[in-house]
KOLVO-879169 format. One record per residue (C-alpha): residue in three letters; x, y, z; residue number from 0. Coordinates in steps of 0.25 Angstrom, whole numbers, plus 5000, padded with zeros to 4 digits. Example, Ala and Ser with C-alpha at 12.3 -4.5 7.8 and 13.67 -1.06 7.14 Angstrom:
 code    X    Y    Z pos
  ALA 5049 4982 5031   0
  SER 5055 4996 5029   1
! end
This chain:
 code    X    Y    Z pos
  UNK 5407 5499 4453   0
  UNK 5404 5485 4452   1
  UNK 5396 5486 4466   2
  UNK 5388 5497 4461   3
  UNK 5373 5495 4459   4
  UNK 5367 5499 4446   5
  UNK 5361 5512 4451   6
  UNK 5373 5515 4458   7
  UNK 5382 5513 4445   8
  UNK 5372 5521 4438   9
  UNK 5371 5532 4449  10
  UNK 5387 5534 4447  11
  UNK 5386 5534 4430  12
  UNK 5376 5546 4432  13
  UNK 5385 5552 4441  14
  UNK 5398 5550 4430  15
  UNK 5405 5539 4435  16
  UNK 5411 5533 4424  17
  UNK 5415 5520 4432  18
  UNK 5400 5519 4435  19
  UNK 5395 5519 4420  20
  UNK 5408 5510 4417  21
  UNK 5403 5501 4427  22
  UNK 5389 5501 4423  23
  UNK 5393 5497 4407  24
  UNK 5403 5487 4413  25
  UNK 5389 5481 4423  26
  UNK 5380 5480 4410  27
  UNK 5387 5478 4398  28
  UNK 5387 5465 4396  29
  UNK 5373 5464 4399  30
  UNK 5370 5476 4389  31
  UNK 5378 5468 4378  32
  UNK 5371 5456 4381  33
  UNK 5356 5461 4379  34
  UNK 5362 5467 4365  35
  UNK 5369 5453 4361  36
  UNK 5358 5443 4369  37
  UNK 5347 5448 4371  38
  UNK 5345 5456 4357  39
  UNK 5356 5450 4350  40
  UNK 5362 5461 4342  41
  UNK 5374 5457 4335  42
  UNK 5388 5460 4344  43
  UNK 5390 5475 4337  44
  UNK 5376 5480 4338  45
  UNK 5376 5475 4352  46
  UNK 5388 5483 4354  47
  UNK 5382 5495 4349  48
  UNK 5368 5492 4359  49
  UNK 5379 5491 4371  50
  UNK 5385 5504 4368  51
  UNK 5372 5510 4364  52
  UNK 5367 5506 4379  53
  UNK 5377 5512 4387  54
  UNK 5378 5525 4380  55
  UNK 5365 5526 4382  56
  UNK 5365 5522 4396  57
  UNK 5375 5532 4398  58
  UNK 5369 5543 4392  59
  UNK 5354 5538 4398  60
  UNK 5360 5535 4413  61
  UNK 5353 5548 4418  62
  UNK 5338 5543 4413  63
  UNK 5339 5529 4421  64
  UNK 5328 5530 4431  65
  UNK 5332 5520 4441  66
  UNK 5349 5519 4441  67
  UNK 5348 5502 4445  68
  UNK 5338 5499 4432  69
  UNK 5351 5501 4424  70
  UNK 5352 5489 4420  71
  UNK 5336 5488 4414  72
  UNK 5339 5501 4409  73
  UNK 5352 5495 4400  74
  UNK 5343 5484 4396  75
  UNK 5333 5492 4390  76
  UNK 5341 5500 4384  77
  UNK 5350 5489 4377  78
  UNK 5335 5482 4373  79
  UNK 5331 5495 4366  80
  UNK 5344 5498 4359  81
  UNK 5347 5483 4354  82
  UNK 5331 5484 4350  83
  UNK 5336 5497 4342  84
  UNK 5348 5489 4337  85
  UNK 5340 5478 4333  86
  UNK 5328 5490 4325  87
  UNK 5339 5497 4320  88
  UNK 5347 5484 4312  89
  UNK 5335 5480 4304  90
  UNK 5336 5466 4312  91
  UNK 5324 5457 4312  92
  UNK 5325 5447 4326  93
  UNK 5317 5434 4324  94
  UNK 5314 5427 4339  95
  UNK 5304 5417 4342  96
  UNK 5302 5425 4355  97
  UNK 5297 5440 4356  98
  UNK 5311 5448 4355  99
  UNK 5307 5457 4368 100
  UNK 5306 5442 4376 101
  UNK 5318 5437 4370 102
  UNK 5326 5450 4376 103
  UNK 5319 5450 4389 104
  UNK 5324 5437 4393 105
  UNK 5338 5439 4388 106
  UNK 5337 5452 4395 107
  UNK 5334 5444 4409 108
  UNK 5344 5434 4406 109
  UNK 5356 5444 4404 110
  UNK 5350 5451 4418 111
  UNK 5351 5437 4425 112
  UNK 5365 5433 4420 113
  UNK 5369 5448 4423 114
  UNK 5364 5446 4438 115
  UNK 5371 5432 4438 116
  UNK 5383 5438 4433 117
  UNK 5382 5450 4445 118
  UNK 5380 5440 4455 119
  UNK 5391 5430 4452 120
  UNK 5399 5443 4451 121
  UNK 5399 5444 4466 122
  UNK 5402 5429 4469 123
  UNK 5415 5427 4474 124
  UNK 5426 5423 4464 125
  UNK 5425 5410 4466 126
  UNK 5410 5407 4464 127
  UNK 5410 5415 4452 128
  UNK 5422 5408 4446 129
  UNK 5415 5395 4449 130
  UNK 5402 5399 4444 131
  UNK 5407 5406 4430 132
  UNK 5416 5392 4429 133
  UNK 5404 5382 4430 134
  UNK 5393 5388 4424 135
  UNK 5397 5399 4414 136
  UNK 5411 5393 4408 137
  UNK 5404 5378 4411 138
  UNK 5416 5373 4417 139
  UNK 5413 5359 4425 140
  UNK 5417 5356 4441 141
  UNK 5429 5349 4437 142
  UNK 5435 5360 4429 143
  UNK 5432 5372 4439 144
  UNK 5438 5361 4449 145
  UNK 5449 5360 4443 146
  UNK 5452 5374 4441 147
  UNK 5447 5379 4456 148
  UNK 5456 5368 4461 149
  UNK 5444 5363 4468 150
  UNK 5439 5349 4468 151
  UNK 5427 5346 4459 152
  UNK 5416 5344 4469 153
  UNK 5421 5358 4477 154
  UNK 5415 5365 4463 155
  UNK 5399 5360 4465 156
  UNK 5399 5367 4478 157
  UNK 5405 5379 4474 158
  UNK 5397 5382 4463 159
  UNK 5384 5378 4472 160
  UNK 5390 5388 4481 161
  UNK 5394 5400 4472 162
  UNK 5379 5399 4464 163
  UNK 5373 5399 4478 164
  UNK 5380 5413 4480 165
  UNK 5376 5419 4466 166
  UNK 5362 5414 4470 167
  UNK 5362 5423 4483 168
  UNK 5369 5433 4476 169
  UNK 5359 5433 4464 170
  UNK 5348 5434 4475 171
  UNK 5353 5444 4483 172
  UNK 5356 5453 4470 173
  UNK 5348 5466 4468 174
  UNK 5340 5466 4455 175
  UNK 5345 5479 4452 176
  UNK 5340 5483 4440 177
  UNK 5335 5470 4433 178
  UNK 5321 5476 4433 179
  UNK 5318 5491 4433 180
  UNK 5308 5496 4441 181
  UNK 5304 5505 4427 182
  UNK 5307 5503 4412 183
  UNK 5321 5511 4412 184
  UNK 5323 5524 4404 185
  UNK 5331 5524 4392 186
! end
């Protein structure tokens, strides 16, 4: 399922595969959870309530998409309105120096980019994503990869040269699909 474009995903959840729907929850769930938590920052209950809100909707709403690869704009929307609602709903007052709608936007687009980075590195082969995740997400220096690869020190520079240079193609060669939608999705 993993493969499977978005419009293919949601082809099969209209046509009651449930391994489909699970798949697609599994594909944006994090995502979903992070636009509740980041980008509108609602505390971790209410943020929970957003994600389930989301995806019983979505369920319920699959039939109403109008183009099945903008499913991932169409979630976006529907977690911004419903964290908006959450947001009406508690009474809370949010003070920003910058216009709230902005403010959401770009962590919107930044929680895109890192899902697209995440998707690409995904398809790097084990070892470049063990080398890239070591060095630049859990900060681990050449030495201490070296030592653990059982590799000399001066072998890891080039590897990680050569692994970034893959998700580079691989993040050029990867379909936009669904980062922008041709129309404002239906809810």
């Amino acid at each position: 399922m993993e493969d499977l474009t978005d419009a293919e995903l949601v082809s099969r959840c209209r046509d009651g595969d449930d391994r489909a729907w699970e798949a697609l929850v599994d594909r944006y769930s994090r995502y979903i959870y992070s636009i509740t938590t980041q980008a509108f920052r609602l505390p971790q209950h209410e943020a929970e309530d957003v994600f389930q809100e989301v995806f019983i909707r979505a369920f319920e709403k699959l039939g109403t998409l109008r183009d099945d690869s903008a499913v991932k704009p169409w979630l976006a929307q529907m977690t911004r309105r419903l964290s908006i609602d959450r947001i009406r709903a508690s009474g809370r007052v949010v003070v920003t120096d910058e216009p709230p709608e902005q403010d959401v936007d770009d962590e919107i687009l930044r929680l895109d980019e890192a899902l697209g980075v995440q998707g690409a590195l995904a398809t790097l082969p084990e070892h470049c994503q063990e080398i890239i995740d070591r060095f630049f997400a859990r900060d681990e220096s050449y030495r201490t990869i070296a030592e653990e690869m059982d590799v000399p020190p001066g072998t890891i520079a080039s590897r990680i040269s050569r692994c970034l240079a893959k998700l580079k193609t691989e993040l050029e060669d990867s379909p936009d699909e669904g980062r922008e939608p041709a129309s404002t999705p239906s809810i």
